[in-house]
VEXDREN-2710 file (C-alpha; in Angstrom, 1 decimal):
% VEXDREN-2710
k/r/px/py/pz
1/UNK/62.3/-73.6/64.6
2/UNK/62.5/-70.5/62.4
3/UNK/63.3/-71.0/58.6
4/UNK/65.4/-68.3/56.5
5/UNK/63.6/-67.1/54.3
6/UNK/66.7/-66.1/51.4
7/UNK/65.8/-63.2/48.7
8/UNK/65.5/-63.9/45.2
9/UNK/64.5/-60.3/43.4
10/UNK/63.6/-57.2/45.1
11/UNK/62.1/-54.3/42.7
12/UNK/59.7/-51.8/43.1
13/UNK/57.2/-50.7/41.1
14/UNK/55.8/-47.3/39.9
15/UNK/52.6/-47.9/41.3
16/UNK/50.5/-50.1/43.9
17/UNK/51.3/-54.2/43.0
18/UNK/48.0/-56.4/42.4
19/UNK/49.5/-59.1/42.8
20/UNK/50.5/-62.0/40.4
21/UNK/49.6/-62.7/37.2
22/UNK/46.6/-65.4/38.1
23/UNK/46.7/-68.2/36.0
24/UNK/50.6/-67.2/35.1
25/UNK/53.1/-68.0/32.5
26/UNK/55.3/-70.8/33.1
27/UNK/58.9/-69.6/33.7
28/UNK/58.0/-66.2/34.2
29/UNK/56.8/-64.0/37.8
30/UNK/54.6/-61.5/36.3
31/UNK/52.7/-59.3/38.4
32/UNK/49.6/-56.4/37.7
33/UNK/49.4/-52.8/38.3
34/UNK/46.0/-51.0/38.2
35/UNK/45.9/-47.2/38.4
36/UNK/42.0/-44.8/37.3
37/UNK/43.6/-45.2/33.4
38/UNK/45.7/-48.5/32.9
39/UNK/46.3/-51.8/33.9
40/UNK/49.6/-53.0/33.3
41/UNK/51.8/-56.2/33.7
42/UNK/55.5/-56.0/34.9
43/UNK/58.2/-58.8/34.4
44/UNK/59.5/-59.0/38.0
45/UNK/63.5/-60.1/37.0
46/UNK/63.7/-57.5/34.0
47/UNK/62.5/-55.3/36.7
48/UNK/65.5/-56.4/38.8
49/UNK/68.0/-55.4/35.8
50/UNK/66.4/-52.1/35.7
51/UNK/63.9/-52.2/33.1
52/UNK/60.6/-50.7/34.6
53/UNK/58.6/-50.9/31.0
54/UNK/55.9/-53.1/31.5
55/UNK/55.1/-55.9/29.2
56/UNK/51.7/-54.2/28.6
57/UNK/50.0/-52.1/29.4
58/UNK/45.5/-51.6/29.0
59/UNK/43.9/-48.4/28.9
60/UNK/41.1/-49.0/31.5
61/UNK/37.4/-47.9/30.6
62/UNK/36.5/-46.8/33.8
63/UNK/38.1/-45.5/36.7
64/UNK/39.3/-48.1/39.8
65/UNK/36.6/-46.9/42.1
66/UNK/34.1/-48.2/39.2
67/UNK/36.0/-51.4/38.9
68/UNK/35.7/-55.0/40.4
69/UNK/38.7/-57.4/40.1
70/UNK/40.2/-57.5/36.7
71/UNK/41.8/-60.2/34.8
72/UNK/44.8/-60.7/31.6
73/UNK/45.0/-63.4/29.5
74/UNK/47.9/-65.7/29.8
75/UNK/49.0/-64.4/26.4
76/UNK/49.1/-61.1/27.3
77/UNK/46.7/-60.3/25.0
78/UNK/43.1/-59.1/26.0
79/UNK/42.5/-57.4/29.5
80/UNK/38.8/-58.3/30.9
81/UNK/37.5/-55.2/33.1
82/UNK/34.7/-55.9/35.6
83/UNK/32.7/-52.5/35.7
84/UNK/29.9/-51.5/38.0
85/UNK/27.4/-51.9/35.2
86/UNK/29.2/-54.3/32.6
87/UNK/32.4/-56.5/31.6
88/UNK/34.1/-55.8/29.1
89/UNK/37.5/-57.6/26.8
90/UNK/39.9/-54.7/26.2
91/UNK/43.0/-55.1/23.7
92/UNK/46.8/-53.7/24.6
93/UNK/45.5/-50.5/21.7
94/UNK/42.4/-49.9/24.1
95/UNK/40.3/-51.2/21.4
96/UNK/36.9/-52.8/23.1
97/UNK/36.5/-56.3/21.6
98/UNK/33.3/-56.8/23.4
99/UNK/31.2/-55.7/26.5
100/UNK/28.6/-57.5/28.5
101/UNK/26.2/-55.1/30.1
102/UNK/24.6/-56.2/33.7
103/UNK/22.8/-54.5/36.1
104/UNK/24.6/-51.8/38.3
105/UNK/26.7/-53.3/41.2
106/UNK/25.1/-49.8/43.5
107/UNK/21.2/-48.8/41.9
108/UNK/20.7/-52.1/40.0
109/UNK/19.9/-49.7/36.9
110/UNK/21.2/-50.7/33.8
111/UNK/23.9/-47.8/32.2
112/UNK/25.2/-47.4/29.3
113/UNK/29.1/-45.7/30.3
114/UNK/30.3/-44.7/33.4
115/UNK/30.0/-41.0/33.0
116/UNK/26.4/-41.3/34.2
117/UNK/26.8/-42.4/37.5
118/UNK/31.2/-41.5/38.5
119/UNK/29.9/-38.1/40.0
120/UNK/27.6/-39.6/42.4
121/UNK/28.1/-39.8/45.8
122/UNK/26.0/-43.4/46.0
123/UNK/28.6/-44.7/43.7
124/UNK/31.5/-43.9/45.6
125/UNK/32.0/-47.1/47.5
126/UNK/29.8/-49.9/45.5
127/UNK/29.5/-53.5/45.8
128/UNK/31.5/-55.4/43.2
129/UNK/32.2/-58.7/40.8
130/UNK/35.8/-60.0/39.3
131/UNK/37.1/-61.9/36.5
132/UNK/39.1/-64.6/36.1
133/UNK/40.8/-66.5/33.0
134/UNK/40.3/-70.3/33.4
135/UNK/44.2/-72.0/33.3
136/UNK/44.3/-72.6/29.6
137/UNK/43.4/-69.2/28.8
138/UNK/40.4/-70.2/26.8
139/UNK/37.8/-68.8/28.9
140/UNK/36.8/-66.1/31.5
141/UNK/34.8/-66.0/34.3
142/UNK/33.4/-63.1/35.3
143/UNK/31.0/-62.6/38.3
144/UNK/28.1/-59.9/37.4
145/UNK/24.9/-58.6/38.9
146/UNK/22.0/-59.8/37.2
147/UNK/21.7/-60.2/33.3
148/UNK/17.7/-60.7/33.2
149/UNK/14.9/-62.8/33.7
150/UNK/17.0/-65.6/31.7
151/UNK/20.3/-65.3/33.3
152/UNK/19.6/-68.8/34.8
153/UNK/18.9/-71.7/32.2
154/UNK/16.2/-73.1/34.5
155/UNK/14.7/-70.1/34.4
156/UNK/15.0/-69.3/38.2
157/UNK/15.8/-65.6/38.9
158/UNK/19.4/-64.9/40.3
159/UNK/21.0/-61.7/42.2
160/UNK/23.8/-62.4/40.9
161/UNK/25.1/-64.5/37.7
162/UNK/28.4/-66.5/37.0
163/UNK/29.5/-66.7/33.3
164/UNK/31.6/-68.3/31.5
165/UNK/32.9/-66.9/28.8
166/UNK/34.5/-66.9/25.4
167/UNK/37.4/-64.1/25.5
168/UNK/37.7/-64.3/21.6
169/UNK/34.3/-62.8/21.1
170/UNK/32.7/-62.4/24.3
171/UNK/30.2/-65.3/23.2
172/UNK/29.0/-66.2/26.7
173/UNK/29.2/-70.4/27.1
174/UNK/27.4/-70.8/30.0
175/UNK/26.0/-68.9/32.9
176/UNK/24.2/-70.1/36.3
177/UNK/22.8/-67.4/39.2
178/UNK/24.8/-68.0/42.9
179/UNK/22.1/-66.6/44.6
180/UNK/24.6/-64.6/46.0
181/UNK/24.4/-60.7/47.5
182/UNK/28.1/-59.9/47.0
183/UNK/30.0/-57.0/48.7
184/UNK/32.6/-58.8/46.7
185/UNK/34.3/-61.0/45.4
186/UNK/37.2/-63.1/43.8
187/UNK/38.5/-65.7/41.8
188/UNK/40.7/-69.1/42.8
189/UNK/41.7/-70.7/39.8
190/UNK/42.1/-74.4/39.6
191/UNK/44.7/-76.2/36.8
192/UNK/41.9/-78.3/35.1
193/UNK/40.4/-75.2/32.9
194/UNK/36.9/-76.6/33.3
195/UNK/37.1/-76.3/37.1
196/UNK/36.7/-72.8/38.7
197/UNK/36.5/-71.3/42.5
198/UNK/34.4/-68.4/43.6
199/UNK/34.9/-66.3/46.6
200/UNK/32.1/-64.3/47.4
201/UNK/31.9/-61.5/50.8
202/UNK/28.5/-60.2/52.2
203/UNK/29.9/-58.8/54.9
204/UNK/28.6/-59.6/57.7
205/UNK/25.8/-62.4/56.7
206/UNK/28.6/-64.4/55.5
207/UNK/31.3/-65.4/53.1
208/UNK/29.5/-68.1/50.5
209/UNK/32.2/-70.8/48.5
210/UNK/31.3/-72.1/45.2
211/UNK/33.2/-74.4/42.7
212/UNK/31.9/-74.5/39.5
213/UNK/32.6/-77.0/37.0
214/UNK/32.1/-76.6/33.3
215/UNK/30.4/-79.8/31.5
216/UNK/29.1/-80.2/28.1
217/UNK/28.0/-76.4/27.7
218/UNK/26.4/-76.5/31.0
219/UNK/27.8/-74.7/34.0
220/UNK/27.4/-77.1/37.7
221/UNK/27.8/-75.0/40.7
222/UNK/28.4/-76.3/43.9
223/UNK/28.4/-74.4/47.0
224/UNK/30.0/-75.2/50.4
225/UNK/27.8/-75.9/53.5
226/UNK/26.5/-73.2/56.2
227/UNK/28.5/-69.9/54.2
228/UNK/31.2/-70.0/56.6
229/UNK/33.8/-70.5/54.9
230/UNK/36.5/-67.9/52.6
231/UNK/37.9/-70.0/49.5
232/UNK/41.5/-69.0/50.0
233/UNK/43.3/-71.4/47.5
234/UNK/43.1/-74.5/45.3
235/UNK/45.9/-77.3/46.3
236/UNK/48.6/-79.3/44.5
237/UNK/47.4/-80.1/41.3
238/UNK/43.9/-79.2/42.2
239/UNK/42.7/-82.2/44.6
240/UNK/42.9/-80.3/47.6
241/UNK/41.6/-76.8/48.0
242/UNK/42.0/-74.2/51.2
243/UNK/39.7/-72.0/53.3
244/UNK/39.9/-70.5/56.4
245/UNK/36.7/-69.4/59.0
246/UNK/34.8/-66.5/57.8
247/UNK/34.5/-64.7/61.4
248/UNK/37.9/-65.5/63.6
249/UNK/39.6/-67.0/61.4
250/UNK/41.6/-69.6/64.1
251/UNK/41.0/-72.4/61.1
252/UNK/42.9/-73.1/58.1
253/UNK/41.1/-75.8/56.6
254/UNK/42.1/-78.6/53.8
255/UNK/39.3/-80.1/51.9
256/UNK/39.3/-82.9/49.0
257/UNK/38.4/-81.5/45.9
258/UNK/36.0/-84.2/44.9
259/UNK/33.8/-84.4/47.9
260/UNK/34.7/-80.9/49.6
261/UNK/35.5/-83.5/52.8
262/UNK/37.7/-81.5/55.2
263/UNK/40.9/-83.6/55.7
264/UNK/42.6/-82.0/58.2
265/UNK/42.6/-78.1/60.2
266/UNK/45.7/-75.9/61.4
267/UNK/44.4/-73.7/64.2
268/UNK/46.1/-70.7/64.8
269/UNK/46.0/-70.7/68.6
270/UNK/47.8/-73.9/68.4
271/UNK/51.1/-72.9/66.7
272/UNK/54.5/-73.0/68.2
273/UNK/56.0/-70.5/68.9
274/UNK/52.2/-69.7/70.4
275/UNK/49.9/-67.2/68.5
276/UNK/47.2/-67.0/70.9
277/UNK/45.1/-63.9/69.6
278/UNK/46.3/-64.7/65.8
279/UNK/44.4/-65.8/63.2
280/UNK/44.9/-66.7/59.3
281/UNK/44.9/-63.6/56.9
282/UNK/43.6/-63.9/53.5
283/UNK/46.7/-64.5/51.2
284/UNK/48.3/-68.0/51.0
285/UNK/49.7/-70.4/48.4
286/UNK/51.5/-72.9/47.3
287/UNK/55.4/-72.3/47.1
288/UNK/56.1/-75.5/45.8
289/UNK/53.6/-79.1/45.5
290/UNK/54.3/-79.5/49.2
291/UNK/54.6/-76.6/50.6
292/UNK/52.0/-73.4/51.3
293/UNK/52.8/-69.9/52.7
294/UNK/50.6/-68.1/54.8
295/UNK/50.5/-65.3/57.7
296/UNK/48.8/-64.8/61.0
297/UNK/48.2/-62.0/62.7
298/UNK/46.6/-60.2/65.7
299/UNK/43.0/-59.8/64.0
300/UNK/43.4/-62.1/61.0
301/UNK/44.0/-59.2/58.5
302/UNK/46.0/-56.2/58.4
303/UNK/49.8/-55.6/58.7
304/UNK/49.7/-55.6/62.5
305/UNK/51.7/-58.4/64.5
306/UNK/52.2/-60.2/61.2
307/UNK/53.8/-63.9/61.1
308/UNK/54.5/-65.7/58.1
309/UNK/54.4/-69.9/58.5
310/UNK/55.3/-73.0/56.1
311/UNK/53.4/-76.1/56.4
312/UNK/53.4/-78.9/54.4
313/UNK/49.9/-79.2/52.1
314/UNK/50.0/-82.9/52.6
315/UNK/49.8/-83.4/55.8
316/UNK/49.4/-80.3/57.5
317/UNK/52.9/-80.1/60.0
318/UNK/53.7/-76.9/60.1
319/UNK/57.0/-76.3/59.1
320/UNK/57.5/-73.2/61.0
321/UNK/57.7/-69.5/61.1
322/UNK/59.7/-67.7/58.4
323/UNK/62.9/-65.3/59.4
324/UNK/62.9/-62.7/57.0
325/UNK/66.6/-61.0/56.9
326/UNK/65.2/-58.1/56.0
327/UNK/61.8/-56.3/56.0
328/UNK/58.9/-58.1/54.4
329/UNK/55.3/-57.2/53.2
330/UNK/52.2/-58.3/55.8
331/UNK/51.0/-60.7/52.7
332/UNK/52.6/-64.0/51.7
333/UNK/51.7/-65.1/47.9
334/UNK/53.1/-68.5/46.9
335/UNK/54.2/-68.6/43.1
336/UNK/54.4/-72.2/42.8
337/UNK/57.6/-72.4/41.8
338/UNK/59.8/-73.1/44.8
339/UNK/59.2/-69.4/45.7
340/UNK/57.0/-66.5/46.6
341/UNK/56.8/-62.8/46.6
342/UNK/55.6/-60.1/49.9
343/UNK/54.2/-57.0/48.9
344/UNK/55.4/-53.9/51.2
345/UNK/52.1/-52.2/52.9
346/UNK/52.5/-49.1/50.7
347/UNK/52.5/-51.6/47.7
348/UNK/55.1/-50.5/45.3
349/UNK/58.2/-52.7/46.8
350/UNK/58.3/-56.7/45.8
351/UNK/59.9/-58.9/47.1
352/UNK/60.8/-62.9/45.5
353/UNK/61.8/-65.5/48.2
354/UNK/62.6/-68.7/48.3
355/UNK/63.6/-72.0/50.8
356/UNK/67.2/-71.8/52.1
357/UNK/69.2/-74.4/50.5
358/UNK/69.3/-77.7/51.7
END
């Protein structure tokens, strides 16, 4: 049976929507812009009254195509830009509170701005890392290219290095390499700030998942088995978390936190009304502690043939699909909340949505 979907706020923004504010502000549905020169954070209901300042706004260092997946602090207060060649803290004034440097994302050179490599062709479509604030706000993590012969403390060479860092300085905490060889990659935050998730791509060898957890000035990585699985989400109050199959993506998959145990699977081809060529896209979450969003569609990604579905997180019945009265975005994003927002394809209309009443 189809459930109406009923519209909280729909606004649109001046430019291309990120996405949510990840970790949010209680109370508050912000969202993030990012354009070549600034990224900025909009206030989804003072939007809706007409108000289109944003909150903030960062001048960016370097240009999007030069950028990885940024981060803001919960207070609003320091943007962290993932660059091709370092990862820098920027300030609301554009003032640089510190920088990292790594090696390049494309030649694996180390550069010193991004004048020296914007112009080239080779750049044009690189590899990159992201950020993300850990749920207290009290530290980044930012996925880099390599730092050195020391990036790991055992002293084992790394392609690729996970820090953990102080935002207040840039002091880096901790660091561990993922022996990783990322095309990309992304952040899933988890509500204990010691606990975070890492998505990384490489295309077509695989998808790698790693949770790392931060203990006594030592980062502990653990990675899932066989590199076959994307790290989609973490669940209600962090003991569950969600992936779904790297290649068809027919599986959306509920593992304990603790163990990474898979508890139960929601295959695609199996839903009623029947999806038989569908399979899970990349945006889910929770809507509320029992309940998670997500979409199907023809070839697992895209807008085409697009089906948005509620189960419950606990013990995987699926709810059902979701009637939209009025045109929705291919990709489902739970706020937590009781609601959650879909993003037009063009980007720049949001829409907030939330259970019909009981």
């Amino acid at each position: 049976m189809e459930i109406n979907a009923q519209p909280v706020t729909a606004v649109s923004l001046p430019t291309a929507c990120d996405g949510p504010l990840t970790p949010g502000v209680p109370s508050r549905r912000l969202v993030t812009t990012r354009t070549d020169t600034t990224l900025a954070v909009y206030d989804l209901d003072r939007l809706a009254t007409g108000d289109d300042t944003p909150l903030v706004a960062f001048p960016a260092p370097w240009p999007r195509v030069a950028s990885g997946v940024d981060a803001v602090a919960p207070g609003l207060d320091l943007a962290v830009f993932t660059g091709l060649h370092a990862v820098r803290g920027v300030t609301p004034d554009g003032v640089t509170r510190w920088e990292i440097p790594h090696g390049c994302w494309v030649c694996e050179e180390w550069h010193e701005t991004a004048e020296e490599y914007t112009a080239d062709p080779a750049h044009k479509h690189p590899d990159h890392g992201s950020a993300c604030f850990g749920a207290d706000g009290r530290t980044v993590w930012a996925h880099v290219r390599e730092l050195g012969e020391d990036d790991d403390p055992r002293g084992e060479s790394s392609p690729e290095t996970w820090l953990v860092i102080d935002p207040a300085d840039g002091t880096v905490a901790a660091r561990a390499g993922t022996e990783t060889y990322a095309a990309g990659s992304h952040h899933v935050p988890h509500p204990d700030p010691a606990v975070m998730g890492l998505a990384v791509g490489e295309g077509q060898d695989g998808s790698p998942a790693l949770w790392g957890r931060l203990t006594d000035g030592v980062l502990h990585v653990e990675r899932l088995p066989d590199d076959d699985r994307i790290l989609l989400a973490a669940g209600p109050g962090g003991r569950t978390f969600l992936t779904r199959g790297h290649e068809q993506g027919q599986e959306l998959t509920v593992h304990r936190t603790s163990d990474h145990v898979v508890l139960g699977t929601v295959r695609a081809d199996r839903l009623e009304p029947a999806e038989p060529a569908a399979g899970w896209g990349f945006r889910c979450g929770l809507v509320d502690d029992r309940t998670l969003v997500a979409e199907t569609s023809e070839h697992g990604y895209g807008a085409a043939d697009v089906r948005h579905w509620l189960i419950d997180v606990e013990t995987l019945d699926v709810r059902g699909p979701i009637r939209y009265p009025a045109a929705a975005g291919p990709h489902p994003i739970g706020l937590g909340d009781g609601t959650w927002l879909t993003v037009s394809s063009r980007g720049e209309d949001v829409t907030v949505w939330r259970l019909p009443s009981p």
